[in-house]
C-alpha positions as CSV (number, residue, x, y, z in Angstrom):
1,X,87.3,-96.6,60.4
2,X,86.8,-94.3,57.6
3,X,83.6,-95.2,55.8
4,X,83.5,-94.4,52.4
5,X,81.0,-93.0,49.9
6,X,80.3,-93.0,46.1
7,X,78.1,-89.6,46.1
8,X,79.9,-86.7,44.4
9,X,80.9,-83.9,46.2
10,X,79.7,-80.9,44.5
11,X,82.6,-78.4,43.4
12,X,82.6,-74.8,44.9
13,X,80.7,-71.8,42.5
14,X,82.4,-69.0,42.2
15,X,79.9,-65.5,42.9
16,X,78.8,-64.1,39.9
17,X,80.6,-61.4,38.5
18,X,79.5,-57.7,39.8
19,X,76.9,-55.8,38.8
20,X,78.1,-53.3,36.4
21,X,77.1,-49.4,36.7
22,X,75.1,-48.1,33.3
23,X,75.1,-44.5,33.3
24,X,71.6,-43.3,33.9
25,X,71.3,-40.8,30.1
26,X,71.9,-36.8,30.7
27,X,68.2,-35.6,30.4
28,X,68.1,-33.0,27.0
29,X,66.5,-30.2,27.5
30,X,64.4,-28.6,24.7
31,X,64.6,-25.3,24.1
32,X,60.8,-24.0,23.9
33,X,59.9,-22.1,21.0
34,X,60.3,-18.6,20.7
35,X,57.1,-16.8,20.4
36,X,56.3,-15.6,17.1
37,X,54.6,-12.0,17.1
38,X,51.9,-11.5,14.4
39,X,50.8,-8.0,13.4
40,X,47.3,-7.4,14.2
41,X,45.5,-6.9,10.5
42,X,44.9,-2.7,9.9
43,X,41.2,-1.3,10.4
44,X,39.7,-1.1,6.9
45,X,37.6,2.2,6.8
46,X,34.4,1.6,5.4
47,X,33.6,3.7,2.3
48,X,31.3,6.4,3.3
49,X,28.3,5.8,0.4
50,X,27.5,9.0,-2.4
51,X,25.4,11.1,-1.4
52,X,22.1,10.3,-2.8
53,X,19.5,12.7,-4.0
54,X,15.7,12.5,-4.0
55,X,13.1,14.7,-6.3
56,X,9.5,15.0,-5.3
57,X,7.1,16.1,-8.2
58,X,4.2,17.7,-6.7
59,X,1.3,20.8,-7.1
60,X,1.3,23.8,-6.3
61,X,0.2,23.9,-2.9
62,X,2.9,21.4,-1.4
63,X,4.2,22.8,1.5
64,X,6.2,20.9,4.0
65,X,8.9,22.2,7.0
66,X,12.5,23.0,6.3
67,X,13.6,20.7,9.2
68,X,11.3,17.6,8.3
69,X,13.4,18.2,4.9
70,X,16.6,18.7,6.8
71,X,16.5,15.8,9.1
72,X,15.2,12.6,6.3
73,X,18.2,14.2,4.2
74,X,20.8,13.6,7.5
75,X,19.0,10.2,8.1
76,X,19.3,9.0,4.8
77,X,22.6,11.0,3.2
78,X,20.7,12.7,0.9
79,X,19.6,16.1,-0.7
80,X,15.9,16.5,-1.6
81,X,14.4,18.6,-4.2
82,X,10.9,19.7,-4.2
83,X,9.5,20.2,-7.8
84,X,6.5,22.2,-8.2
85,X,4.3,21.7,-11.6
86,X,1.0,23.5,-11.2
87,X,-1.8,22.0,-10.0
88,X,-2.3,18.2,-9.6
89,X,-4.0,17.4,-12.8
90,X,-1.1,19.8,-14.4
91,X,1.3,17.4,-12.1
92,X,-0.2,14.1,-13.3
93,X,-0.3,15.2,-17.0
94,X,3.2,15.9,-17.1
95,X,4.5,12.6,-15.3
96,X,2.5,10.9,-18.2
97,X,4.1,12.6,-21.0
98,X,7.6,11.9,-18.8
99,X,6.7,8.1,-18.3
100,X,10.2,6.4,-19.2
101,X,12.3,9.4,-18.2
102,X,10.4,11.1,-15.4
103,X,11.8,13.8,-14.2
104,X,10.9,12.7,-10.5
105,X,11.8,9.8,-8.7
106,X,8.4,10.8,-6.3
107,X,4.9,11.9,-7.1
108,X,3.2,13.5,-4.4
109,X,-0.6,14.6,-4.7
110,X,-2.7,12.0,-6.7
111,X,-5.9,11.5,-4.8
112,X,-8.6,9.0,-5.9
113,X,-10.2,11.3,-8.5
114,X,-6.9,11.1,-10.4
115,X,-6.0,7.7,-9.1
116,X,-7.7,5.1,-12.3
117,X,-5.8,7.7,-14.9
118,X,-2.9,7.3,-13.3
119,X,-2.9,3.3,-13.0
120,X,-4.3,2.7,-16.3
121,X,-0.7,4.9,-17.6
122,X,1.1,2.8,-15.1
123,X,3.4,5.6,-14.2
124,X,4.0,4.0,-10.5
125,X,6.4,0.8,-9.8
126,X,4.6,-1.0,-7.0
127,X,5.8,-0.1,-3.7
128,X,3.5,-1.5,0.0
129,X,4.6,0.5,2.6
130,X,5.9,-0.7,5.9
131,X,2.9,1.4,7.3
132,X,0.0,0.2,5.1
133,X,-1.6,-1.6,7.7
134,X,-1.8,1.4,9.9
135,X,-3.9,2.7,7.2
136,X,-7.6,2.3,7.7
137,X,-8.9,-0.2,4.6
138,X,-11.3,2.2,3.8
139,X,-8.3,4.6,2.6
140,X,-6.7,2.0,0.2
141,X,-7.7,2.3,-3.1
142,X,-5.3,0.8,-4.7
143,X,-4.5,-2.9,-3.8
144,X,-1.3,-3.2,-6.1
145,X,-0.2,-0.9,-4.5
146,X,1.2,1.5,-6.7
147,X,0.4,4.1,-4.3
148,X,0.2,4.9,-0.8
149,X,-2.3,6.9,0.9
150,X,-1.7,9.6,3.2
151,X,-4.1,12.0,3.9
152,X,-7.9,12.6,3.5
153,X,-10.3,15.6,3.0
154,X,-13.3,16.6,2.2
155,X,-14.1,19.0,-0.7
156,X,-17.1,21.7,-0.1
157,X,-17.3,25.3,-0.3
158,X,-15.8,27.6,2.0
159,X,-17.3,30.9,2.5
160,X,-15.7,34.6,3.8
161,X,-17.7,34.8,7.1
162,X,-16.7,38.6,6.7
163,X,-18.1,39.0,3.4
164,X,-21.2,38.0,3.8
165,X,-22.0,40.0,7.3
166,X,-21.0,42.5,5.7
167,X,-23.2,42.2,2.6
168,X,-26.6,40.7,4.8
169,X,-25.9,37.0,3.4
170,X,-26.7,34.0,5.0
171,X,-24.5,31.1,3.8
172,X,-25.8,28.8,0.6
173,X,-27.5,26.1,2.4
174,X,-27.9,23.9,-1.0
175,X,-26.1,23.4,-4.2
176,X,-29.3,24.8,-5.7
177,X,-29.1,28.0,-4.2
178,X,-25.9,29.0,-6.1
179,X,-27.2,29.9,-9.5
180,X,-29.9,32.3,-7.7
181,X,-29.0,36.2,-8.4
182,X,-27.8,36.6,-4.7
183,X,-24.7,34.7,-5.9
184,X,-23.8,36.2,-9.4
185,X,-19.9,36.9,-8.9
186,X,-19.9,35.5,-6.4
187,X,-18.2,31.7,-6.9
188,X,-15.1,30.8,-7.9
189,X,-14.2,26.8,-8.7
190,X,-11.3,24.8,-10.4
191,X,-11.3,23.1,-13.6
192,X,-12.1,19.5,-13.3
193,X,-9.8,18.7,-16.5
194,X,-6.3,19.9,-14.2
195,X,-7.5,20.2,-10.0
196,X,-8.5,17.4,-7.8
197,X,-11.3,19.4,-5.8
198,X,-12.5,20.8,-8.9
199,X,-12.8,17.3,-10.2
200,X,-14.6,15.9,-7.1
201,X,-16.8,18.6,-7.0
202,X,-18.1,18.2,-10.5
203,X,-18.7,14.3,-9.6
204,X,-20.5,15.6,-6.3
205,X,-22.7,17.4,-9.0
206,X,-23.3,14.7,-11.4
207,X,-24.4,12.2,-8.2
208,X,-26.2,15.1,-6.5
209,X,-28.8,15.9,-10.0
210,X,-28.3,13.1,-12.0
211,X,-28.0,12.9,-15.9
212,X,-31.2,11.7,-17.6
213,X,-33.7,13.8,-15.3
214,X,-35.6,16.9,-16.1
215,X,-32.8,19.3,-14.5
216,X,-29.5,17.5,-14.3
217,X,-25.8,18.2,-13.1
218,X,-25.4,20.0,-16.9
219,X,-28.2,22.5,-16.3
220,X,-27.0,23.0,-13.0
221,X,-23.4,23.7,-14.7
222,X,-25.0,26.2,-17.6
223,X,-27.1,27.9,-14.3
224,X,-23.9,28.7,-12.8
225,X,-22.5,30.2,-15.9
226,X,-25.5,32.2,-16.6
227,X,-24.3,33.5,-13.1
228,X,-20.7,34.3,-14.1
229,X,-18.7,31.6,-12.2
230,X,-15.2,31.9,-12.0
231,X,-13.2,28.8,-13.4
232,X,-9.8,29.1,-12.1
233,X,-6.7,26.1,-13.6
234,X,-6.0,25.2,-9.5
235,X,-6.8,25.1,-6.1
236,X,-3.6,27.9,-5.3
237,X,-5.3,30.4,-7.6
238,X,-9.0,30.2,-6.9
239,X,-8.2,30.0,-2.8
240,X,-5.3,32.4,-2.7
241,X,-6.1,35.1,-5.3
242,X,-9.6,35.1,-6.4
243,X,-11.4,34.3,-2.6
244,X,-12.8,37.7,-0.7
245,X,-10.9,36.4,2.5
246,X,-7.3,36.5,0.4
247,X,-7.6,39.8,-1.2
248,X,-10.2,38.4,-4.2
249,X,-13.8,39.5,-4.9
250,X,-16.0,36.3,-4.3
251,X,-16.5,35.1,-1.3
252,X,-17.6,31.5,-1.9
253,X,-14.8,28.9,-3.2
254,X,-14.9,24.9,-4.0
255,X,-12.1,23.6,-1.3
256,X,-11.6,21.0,1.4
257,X,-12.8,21.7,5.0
258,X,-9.6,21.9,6.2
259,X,-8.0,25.6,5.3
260,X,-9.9,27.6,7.0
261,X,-8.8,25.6,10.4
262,X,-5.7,25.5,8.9
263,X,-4.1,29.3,9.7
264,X,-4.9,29.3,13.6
265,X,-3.9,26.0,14.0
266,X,-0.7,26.5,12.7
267,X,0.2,29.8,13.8
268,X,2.5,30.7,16.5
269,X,1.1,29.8,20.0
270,X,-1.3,27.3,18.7
């Protein structure tokens, strides 16, 4: 016997529908960028800098060698002129009557004797040297400085050893000595108003006798013209024409210690 239900038979599904096929996109390819070329930028020459030029205002006796000269002109691209003007006062005198349009951009050959003149004029721009301190403080005398010190001597007389074996004399051994008759013609010096040792040696003589005593630095001064010194404008002149050992007739001469060491030690060999 057929027994019978009331629960619903559930209807057949029919399978979904197939899966469709999307076409996966064609990749694009991207053309890479074409390499632009950019000109490397032209060398630019650097201007050579105009030649400079450099005048040195100095005395007489200035001497300095032709290669020094030739090599600070190839270091520094320029031509140097050396301008002689007689002796250093001579020099000095005419930078003051040229302050404003100085003839020189250099002055070479103030020493201290000269040195408050030549401040007080204010001739000099200031200018400290990259060397000063190499200097020894004693040396700077000028602490503006408006100049830089270079050398140093010391002013006495020199004497023609020659001359005086020759003519039985012993050298002076005091200023004293030099107005005795031994020594008439016998002196030549500079003029204190235009050389520098002709200057510091009439100082020496003013510290040496004094002013105010019984026999001072002027009667020392008339003695030696009572014995016909020689009074020559420079150091050039008195050394180099009137000294014995130069071709002159007097064997003594106000100098520095240095020239007659100067010759040998200079010459060829040395």
């Amino acid at each position: 016997m057929a027994c019978g239900s009331d629960t619903a038979v559930p209807e057949a599904t029919s399978a979904p529908p197939k899966a469709t096929a999307v076409p996966a996109p064609k990749a694009t390819a991207v053309p890479a960028p074409k390499a632009t070329a950019v000109p490397a930028p032209k060398a630019t020459a650097v201007p050579t800098p105009a030649p400079g030029s450099l005048v040195v205002l100095t005395n007489d006796s200035f001497d300095i060698g032709k290669e020094i000269i030739a090599q600070f002109e190839k270091d520094n691209n320029a031509s140097v002129t050396i301008q002689k003007a007689g002796s250093s006062g001579q020099v000095l005198n005419r930078a003051i009557l040229e302050k404003g349009n100085p003839s020189g951009d250099l002055l070479y050959g103030v020493d201290n004797t000269f040195l408050s003149r030549a401040l007080r004029e204010e001739i000099f721009i200031k200018y400290k040297s990259g060397q000063i301190n190499n200097i020894p403080a004693q040396f700077i005398l000028d602490d503006t400085f408006h100049v830089s010190p270079v050398d140093y001597g010391y002013v006495n007389i020199n004497y023609d050893i020659a001359y005086l074996d020759d003519k039985g004399l012993a050298p002076p051994t005091s200023l004293e000595v030099l107005t005795q008759p031994e020594w008439d013609g016998r002196l030549v010096v500079e003029n204190p108003a235009t050389s520098t040792p002709g200057l510091a040696f009439l100082i020496a003589t003013v510290s040496y006798f004094g002013e105010d005593d019984d026999y001072d630095y002027l009667d020392f001064w008339a003695g030696l013209k009572e014995n016909n010194v020689a009074v020559k404008e420079g150091w050039s002149e008195a050394y180099y024409t009137d000294f014995s050992k130069y071709g002159g007739d007097r064997p003594l001469v106000v100098s520095y210690a240095t020239p007659p060491a100067a010759p040998p030690f200079f010459s060829v060999g040395a």
